[in-house]
Legacy VTK file of the C-alpha trace (Angstrom):
# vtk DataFile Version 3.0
C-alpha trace
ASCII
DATASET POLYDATA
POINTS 527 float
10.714 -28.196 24.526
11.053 -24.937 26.011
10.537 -21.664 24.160
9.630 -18.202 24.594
9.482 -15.234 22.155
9.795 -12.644 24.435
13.008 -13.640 26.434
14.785 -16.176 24.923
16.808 -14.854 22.357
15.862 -15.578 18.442
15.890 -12.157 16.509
19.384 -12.226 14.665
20.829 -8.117 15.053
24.213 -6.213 14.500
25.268 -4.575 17.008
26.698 -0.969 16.638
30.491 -1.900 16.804
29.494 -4.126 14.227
29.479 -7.378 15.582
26.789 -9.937 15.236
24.621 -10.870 18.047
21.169 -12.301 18.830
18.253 -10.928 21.149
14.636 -12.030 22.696
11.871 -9.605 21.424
12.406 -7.948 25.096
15.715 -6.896 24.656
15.160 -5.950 21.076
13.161 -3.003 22.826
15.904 -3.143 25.905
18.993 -2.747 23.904
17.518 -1.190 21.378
19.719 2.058 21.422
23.020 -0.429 20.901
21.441 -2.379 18.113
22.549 -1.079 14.712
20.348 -2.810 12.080
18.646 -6.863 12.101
20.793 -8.975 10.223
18.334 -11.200 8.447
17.085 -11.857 4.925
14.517 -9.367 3.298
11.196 -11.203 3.905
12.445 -12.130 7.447
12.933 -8.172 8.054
9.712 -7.470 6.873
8.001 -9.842 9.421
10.045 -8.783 12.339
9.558 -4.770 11.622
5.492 -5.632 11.107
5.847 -7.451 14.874
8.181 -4.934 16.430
6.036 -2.513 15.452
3.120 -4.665 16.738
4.018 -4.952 20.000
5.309 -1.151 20.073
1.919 0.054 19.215
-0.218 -1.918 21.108
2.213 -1.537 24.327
1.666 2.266 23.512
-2.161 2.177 22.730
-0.932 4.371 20.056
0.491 7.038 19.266
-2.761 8.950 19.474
-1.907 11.781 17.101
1.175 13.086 15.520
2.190 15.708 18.463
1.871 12.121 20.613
4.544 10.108 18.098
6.833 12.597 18.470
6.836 12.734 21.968
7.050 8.504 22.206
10.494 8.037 21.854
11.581 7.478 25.208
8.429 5.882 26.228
8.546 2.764 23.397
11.380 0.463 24.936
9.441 0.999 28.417
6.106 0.293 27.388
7.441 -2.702 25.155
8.808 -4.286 28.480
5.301 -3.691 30.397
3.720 -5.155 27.897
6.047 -8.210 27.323
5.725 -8.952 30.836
1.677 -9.210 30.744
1.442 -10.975 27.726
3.921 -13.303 27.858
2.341 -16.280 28.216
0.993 -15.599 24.840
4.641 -15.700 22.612
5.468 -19.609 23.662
6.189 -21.647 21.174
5.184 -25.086 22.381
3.149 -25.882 25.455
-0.548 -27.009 25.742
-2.010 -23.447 25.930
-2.019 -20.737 24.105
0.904 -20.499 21.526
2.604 -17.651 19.001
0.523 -17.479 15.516
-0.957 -21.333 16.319
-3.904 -22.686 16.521
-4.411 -24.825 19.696
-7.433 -26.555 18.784
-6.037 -27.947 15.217
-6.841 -31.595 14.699
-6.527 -34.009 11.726
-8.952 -33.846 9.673
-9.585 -37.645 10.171
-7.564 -40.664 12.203
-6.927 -42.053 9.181
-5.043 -39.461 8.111
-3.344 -38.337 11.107
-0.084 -39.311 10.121
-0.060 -37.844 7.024
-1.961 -34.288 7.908
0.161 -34.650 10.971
3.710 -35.002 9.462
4.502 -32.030 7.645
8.093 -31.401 7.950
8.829 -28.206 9.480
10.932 -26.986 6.760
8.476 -25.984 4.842
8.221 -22.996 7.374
11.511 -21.563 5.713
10.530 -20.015 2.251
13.860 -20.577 0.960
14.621 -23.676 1.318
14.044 -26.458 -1.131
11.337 -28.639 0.452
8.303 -30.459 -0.861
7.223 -28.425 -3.840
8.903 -25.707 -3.037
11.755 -24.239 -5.400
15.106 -23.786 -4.414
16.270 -20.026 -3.307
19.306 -20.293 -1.317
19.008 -23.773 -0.445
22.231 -26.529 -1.336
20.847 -28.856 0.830
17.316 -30.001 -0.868
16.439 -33.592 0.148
18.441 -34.337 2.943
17.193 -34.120 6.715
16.888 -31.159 8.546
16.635 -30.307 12.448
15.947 -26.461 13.147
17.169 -24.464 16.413
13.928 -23.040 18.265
14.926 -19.815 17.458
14.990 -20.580 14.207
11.920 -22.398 14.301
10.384 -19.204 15.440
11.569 -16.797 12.811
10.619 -19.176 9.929
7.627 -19.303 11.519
6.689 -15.627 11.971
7.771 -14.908 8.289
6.077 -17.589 6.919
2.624 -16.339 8.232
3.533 -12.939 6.597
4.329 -14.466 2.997
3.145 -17.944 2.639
2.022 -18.141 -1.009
-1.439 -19.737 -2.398
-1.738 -22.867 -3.789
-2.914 -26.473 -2.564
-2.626 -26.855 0.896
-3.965 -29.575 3.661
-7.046 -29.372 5.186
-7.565 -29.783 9.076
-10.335 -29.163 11.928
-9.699 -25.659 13.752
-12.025 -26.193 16.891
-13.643 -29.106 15.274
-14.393 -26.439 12.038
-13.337 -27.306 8.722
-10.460 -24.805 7.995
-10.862 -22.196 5.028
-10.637 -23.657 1.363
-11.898 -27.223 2.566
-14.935 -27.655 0.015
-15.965 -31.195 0.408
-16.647 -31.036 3.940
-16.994 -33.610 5.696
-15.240 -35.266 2.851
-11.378 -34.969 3.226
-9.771 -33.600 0.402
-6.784 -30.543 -0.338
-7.840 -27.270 -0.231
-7.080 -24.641 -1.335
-5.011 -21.347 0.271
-4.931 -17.682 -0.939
-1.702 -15.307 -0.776
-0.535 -14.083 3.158
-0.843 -10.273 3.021
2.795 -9.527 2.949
3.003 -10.849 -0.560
0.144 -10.428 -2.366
1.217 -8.602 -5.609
4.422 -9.171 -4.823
4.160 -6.107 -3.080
7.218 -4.095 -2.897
7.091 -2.834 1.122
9.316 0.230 2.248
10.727 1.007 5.312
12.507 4.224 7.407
15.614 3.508 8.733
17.616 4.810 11.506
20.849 4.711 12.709
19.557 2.259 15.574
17.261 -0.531 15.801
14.744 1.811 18.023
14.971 4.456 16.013
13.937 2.736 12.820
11.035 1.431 15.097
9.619 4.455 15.790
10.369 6.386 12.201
7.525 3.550 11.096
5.038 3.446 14.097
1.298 5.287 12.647
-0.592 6.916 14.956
-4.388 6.648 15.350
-5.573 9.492 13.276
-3.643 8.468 10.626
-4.853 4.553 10.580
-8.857 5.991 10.635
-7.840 7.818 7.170
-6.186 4.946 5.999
-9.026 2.796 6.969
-12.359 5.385 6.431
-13.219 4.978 10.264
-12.259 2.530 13.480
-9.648 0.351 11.913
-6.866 0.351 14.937
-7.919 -3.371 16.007
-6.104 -5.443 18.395
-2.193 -7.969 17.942
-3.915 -11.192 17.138
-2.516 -12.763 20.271
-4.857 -10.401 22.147
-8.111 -11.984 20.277
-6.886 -15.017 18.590
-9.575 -16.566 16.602
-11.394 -19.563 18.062
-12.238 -20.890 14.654
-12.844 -19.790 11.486
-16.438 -19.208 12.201
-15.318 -16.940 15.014
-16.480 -13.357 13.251
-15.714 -10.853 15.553
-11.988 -12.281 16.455
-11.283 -12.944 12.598
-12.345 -9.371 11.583
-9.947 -8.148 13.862
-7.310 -10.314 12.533
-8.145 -9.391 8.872
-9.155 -5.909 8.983
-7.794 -3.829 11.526
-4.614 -2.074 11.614
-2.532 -4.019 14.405
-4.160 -7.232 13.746
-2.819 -7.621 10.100
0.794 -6.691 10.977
1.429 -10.277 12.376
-1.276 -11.744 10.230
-2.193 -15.698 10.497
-2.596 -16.527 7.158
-1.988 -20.707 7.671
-3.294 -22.859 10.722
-0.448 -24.082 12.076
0.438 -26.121 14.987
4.217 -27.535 15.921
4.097 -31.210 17.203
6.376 -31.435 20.153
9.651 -33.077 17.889
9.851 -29.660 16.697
10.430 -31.315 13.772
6.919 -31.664 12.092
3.809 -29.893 12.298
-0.278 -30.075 11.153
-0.388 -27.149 8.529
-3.940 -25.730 6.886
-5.229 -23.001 5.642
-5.782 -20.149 8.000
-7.447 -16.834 7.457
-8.137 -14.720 4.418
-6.757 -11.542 4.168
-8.484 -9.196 1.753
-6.097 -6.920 -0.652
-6.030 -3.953 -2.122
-8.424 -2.076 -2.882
-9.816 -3.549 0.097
-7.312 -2.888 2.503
-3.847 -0.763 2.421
-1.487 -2.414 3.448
0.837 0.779 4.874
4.386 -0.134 3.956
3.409 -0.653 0.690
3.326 2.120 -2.445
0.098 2.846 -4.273
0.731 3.784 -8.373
-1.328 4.331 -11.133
-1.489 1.666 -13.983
-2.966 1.685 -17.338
-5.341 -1.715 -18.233
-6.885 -2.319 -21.110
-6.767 1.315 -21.819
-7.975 2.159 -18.256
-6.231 4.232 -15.253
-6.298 1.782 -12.059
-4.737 2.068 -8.719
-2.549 -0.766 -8.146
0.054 -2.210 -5.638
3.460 -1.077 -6.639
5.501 -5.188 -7.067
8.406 -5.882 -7.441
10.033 -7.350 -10.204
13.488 -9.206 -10.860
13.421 -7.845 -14.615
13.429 -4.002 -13.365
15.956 -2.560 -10.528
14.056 -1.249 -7.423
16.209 2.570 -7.949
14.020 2.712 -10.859
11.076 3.033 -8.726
11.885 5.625 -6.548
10.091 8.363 -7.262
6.663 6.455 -6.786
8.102 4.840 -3.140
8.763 8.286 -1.806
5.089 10.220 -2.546
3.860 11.420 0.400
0.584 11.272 0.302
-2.031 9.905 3.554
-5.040 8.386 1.865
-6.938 4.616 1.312
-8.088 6.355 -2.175
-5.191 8.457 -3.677
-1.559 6.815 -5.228
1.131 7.362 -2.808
4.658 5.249 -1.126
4.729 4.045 2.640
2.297 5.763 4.777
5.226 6.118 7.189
7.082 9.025 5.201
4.425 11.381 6.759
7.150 10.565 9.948
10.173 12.129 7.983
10.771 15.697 8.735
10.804 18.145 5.830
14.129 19.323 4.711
15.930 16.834 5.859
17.489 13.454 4.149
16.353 9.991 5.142
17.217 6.647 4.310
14.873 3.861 3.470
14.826 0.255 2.908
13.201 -1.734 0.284
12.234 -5.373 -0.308
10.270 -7.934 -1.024
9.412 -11.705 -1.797
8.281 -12.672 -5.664
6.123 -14.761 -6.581
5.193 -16.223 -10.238
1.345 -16.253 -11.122
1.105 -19.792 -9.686
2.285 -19.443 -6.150
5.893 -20.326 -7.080
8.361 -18.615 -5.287
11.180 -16.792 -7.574
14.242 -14.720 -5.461
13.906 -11.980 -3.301
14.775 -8.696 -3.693
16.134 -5.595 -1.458
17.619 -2.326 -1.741
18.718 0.938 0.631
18.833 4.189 -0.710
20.206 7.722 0.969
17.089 9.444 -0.200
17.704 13.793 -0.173
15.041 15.568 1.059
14.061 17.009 -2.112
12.763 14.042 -3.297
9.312 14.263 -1.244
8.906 17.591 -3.320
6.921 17.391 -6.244
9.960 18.676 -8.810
12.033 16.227 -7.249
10.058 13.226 -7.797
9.527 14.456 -11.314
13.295 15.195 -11.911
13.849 11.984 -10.679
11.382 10.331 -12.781
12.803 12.203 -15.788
16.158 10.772 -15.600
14.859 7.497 -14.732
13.292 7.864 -18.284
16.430 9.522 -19.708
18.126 5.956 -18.554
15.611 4.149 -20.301
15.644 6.247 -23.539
19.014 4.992 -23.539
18.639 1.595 -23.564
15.614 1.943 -25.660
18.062 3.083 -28.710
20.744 0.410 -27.285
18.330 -2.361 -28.607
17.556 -0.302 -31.457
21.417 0.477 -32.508
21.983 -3.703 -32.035
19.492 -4.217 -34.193
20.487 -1.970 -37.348
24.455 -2.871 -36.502
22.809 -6.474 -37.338
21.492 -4.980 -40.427
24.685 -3.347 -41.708
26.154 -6.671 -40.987
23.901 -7.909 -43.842
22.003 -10.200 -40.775
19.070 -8.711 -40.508
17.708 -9.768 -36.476
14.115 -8.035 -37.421
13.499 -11.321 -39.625
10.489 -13.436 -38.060
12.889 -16.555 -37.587
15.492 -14.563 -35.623
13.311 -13.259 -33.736
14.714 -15.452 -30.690
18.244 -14.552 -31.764
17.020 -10.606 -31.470
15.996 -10.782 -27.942
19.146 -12.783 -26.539
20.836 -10.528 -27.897
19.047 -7.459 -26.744
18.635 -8.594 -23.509
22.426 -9.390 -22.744
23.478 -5.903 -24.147
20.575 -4.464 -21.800
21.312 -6.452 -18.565
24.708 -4.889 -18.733
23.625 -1.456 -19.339
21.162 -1.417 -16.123
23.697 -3.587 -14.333
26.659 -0.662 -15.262
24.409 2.194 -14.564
23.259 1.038 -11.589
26.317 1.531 -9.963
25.838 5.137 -10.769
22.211 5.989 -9.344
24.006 8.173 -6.625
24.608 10.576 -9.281
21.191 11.140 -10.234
20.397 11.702 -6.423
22.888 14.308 -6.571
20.774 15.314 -9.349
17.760 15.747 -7.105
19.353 17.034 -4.822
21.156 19.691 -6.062
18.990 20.284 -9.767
20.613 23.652 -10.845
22.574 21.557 -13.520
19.121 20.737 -14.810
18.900 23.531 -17.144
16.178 22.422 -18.308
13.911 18.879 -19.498
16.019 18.094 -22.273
19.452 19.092 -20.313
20.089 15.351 -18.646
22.948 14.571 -21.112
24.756 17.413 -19.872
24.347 16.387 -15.639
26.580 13.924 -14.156
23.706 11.384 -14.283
23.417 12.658 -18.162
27.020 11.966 -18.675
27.185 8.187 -16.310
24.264 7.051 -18.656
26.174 7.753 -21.716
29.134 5.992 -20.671
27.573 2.959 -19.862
25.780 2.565 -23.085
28.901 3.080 -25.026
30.052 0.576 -22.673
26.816 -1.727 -23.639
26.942 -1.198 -27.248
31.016 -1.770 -27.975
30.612 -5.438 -26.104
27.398 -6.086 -27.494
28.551 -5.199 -31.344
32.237 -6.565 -31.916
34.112 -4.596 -34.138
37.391 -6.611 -35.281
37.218 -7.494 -38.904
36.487 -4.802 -41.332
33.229 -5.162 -42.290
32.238 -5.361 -38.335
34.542 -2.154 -38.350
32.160 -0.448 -40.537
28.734 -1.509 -39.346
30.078 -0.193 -36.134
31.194 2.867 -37.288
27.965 3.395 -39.568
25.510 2.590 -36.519
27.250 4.555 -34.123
27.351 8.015 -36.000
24.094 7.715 -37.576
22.379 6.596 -34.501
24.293 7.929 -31.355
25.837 11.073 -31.958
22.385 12.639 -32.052
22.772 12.126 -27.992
26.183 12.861 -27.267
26.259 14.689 -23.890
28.954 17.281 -25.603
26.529 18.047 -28.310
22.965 18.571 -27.387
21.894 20.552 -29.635
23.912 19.486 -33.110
21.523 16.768 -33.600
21.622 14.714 -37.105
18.501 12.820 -38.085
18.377 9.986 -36.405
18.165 6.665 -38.544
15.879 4.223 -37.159
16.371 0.741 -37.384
LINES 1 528
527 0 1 2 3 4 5 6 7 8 9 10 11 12 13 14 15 16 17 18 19 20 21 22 23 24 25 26 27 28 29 30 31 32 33 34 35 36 37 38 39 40 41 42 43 44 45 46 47 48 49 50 51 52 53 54 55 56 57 58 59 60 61 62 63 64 65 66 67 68 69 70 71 72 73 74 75 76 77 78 79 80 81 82 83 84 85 86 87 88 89 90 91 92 93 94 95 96 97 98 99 100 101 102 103 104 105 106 107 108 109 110 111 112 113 114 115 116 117 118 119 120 121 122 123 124 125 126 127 128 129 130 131 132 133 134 135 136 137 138 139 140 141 142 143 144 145 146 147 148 149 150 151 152 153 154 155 156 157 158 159 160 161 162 163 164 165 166 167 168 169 170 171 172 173 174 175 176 177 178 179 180 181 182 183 184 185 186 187 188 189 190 191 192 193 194 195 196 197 198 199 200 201 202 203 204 205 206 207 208 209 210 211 212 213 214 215 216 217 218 219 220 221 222 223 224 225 226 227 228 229 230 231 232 233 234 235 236 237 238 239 240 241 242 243 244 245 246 247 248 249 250 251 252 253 254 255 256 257 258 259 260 261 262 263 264 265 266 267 268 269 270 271 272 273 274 275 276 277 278 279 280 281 282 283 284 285 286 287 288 289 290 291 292 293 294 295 296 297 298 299 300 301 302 303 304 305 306 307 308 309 310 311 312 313 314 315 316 317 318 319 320 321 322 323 324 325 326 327 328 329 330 331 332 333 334 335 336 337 338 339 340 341 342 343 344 345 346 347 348 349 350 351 352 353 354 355 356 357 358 359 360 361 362 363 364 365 366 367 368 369 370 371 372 373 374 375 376 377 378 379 380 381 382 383 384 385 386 387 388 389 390 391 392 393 394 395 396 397 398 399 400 401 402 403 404 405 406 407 408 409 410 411 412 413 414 415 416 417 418 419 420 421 422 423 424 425 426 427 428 429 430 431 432 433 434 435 436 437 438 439 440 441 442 443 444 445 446 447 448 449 450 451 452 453 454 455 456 457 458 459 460 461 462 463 464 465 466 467 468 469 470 471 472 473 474 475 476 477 478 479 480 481 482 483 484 485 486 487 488 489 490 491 492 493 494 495 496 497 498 499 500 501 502 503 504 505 506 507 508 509 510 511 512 513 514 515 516 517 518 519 520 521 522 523 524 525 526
């Protein structure tokens, strides 16, 4: 089989009239300025925008300095093609030389278990689908044979270098080296495989986009000077194709890979080789990539966490229990530093004043290396929200929101009480959170719908009289509604003793933050 990255066509795009279409890595640069968006899933756009920008950057030697990135535009889709052209004999995807993220000198780790080390099916490239131990994402078809397109092949197996979870893996010789993990050398037995970079924490990554493909490319290139802050010196580094590790012993070639700049974005976090049936493969650990606080991984969003009754820097994750709008205000700091909290490095390339959008996604992971869903957003950001006062005003009715749903679960609760079924009882305690937790996922489902209102907010603040004045904004006033909302289906109110615990709850409890009266506050009764 026949395959190359940089002009056969595998990158799936829509074009700007909308229609769907599909592109080599060359003409992604090419056709760049007719290319609306990528049409993939939210992992898979990481990886590509981390190799885009690769190649970009490399073909560029830069930018040098922010007066150089502005001035690149025109130059990147060039430059891309130049460089394409020279190293294209390193993007193939089978062949007996070099290959794109594989290791060419991967053997078995014995003959007798060639066939085994050897027969990996190739879906387990694809981190949705339902192979092996892997869980089931978006995947019907678990169990039953599978053939994969090259071009599929070679997206599944970009992305799965970027977010291949740890856990047991297979052992193999890279250049007659035991791979990473393998402890019993020369005894074979599994080893054992850290997180890829891309989803370590299960980082929540950010990026600028534009109204074209080549647009959003260059909104998240870095130039030099910024990458030496980031990195406390020379951290720029080399693509990986350009110094691909011999073996794992090879120091020089894997410290580029793991701790430079351009040699993380397209990382190669599992040895990997495709046997020729494109079909199955020889899979092993690869190379460790050391996190945060090691290394900043730039698309991602430093925050500050309390531990044990400590302040810690921490990657910002993501999490299916809490929306990504309601971490906003943290994803758009702008703030260039290795040692400071602060979002994607890249906002330093949005121009003051002005409103940008940005995307936002990532891949979770449980504690064990299990895969859970992925997640993704795009917000219309305004430009007041890289201020100071707008991140806090943001922040503020973020909290508002959650104030909200804090005396939801409390109302529930003494509605229970009134009902003479008291939830705060030791042995309902499992009744108490179902039914907290149902009444909640429809509150932050309902209000969710409404987050352009507290943008507006932002925005435009001069209906934010002051810190207490959110129930009187339009955000104020959507948040209000949708507890109502929240509350009335979570606490039925048919018979006449449900009439009255209803009544009794809702005027002791939520009057005291009705958006028409601020100020009239009762006592509130707690539950």
């Amino acid at each position: 089989m026949k395959m190359n990255l940089t002009t056969d066509q595998w990158i799936p795009v829509i074009w700007l009239n909308g229609q769907p279409g599909v592109v080599s890595l060359a003409e992604a640069f090419q056709r760049g300025e007719n290319i609306q968006d990528l049409a993939v899933r939210p992992h898979e756009r990481i990886a590509l925008m981390r190799l885009l920008n690769c190649v970009a950057q490399a073909a560029l030697d830069g930018p040098k300095d922010r007066a150089e990135w502005k001035a690149c535009y025109t130059r990147i889709a060039p430059a891309a093609a130049d460089y394409l052209r020279r190293w294209h004999y390193a993007f193939e995807l089978f062949g007996d030389k070099q290959r794109f993220l594989q290791v060419s000198s991967l053997k078995p780790a014995s003959k007798d278990d060639e066939d085994e080390d050897g027969g990996n099916s190739v879906s387990k490239l694809d981190l949705a689908l339902a192979t092996g131990n892997n869980s089931t994402l978006f995947d019907n078809a678990g169990g039953s044979a599978r053939s994969f397109t090259s071009a599929r092949l070679a997206l599944m197996l970009l992305t799965f270098q970027c977010f291949s979870p740890c856990g047991t893996i297979g052992v193999a010789l890279w250049n007659e080296k035991p791979t990473l993990g393998w402890n019993s050398y020369p005894k074979v037995t599994s080893g054992m495989s850290d997180h890829a970079p891309c989803i370590a924490g299960n980082m929540l990554h950010a990026i600028l986009r534009g109204s074209r493909l080549i647009e959003t490319i260059h909104l998240n290139l870095l130039d030099k000077e910024t990458i030496a802050l980031l990195t406390g010196g020379n951290g720029w580094g080399k693509p990986v194709w350009e110094q691909m590790p011999k073996a794992p012993t090879d120091s020089k070639a894997v410290s580029n890979a793991t701790s430079t700049y351009l040699g993380r974005l397209v990382p190669i976090a599992r040895a990997l080789r495709l046997n020729d049936d494109a079909a199955t493969m020889l899979k092993a650990n690869g190379l460790k990539y050391p996190p945060y606080d090691q290394w900043r991984e730039p698309a991602c969003t430093i925050v500050v966490r309390q531990r044990r009754g400590q302040s810690e820097r921490a990657v910002l994750g993501a999490s299916l229990d809490r929306a990504l709008w309601r971490e906003l205000h943290a994803l758009t700091v702008r703030r260039v530093s290795r040692d400071t909290n602060g979002g994607p490095v890249a906002l330093q390339n949005v121009p003051d004043n002005e409103p940008f959008d940005i995307w936002v996604g990532a891949l979770v992971a449980a504690g064990n290396g299990k895969l859970e869903d992925v997640v993704e957003a795009v917000f219309g950001v305004p430009a007041n929200m890289l201020t100071d006062s707008g991140q806090r005003n943001y922040e503020n009715g973020v909290g508002h929101a959650q104030e909200l749903a804090n005396r939801l679960s409390r109302a529930i609760l003494l509605y229970h009480k009134e009902l003479g079924d008291d939830l705060n009882r030791r042995e309902s305690r499992d009744q108490a959170i179902k039914v907290k937790n149902k009444a909640a996922a429809q509150y932050w489902t309902d209000i969710e719908r409404d987050v352009q209102r507290l943008l507006d907010v932002v925005a435009d603040p001069t209906s934010l009289t002051d810190d207490n004045g959110w129930p009187q904004t339009v955000w104020g006033k959507a948040c209000w509604n949708a507890v109502l909302r929240a509350f009335d289906a979570a606490c039925p109110h048919n018979t006449p003793r449900q009439l009255r615990a209803f009544a009794l709850t809702r005027q002791s409890f939520f009057y005291s933050i009705k958006p028409d009266n601020p100020k009239d506050k009762p006592k509130e009764t707690e539950a």
